[in-house]
C-alpha positions in Angstrom: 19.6 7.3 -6.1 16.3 8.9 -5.3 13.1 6.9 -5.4 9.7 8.0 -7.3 6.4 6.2 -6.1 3.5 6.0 -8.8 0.4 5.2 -7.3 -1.9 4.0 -10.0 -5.1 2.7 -7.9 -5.8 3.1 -4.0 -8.9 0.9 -3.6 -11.0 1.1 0.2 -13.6 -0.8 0.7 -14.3 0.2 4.4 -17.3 2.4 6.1 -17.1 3.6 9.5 -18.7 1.6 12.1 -18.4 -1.9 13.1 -17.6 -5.0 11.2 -15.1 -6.4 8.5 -13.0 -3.8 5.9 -11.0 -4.5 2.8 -8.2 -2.0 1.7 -6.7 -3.1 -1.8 -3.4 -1.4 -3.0 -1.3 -1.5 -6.1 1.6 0.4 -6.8 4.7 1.2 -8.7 7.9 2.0 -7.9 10.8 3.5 -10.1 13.9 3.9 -9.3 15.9 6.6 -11.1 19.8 7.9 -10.8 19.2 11.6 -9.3 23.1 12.7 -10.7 22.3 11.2 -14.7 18.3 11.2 -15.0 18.6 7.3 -16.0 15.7 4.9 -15.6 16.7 1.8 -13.9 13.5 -1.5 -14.2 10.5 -0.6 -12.2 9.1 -2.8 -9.2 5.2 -3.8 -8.8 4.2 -3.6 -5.2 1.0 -5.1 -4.2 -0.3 -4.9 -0.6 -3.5 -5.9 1.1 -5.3 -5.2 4.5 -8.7 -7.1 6.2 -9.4 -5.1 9.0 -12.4 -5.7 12.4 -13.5 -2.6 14.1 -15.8 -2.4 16.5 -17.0 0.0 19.4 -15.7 0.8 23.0 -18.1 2.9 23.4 -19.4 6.6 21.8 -15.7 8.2 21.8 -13.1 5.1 21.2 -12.7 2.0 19.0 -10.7 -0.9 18.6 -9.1 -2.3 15.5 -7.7 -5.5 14.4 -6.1 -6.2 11.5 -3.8 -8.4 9.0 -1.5 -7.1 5.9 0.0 -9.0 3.4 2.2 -7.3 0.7 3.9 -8.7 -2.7 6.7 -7.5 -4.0 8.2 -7.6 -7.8 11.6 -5.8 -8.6 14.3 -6.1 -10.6 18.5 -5.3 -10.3 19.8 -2.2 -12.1 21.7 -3.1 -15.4 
């Protein structure tokens, strides 16, 4: 089985520079038979990053971050 990823909405809310950042993403995922064409129940996927940059100096950076993702899905019938 071969599986298709819909992306739907891709969110950032993040500049360059220092300080906080948000990244927001929702997704879909299908998975479909790749010998028969058929459809099996699509999964929601849900993910989200906060994000702290800040400056080393003029070349370098350093980032720390969290990520949480949710997960919906369903068995093939």
């Amino acid at each position: 089985m071969a599986f298709a990823l819909r992306i739907y909405a891709s969110v950032t809310f993040a500049g360059p520079g220092d300080g906080w950042g948000l990244f927001v993403d929702i997704d879909q995922l299908k998975v479909v038979n790749e010998n028969t064409g058929t459809e099996y129940k699509q999964s929601k996927v849900f993910g989200d990053q906060i994000v702290y940059q800040f400056a080393l100096d003029e070349s370098f950076s350093f980032l720390l971050f969290a990520t949480e993702n949710m997960n919906e899905g369903g068995l093939a019938e």
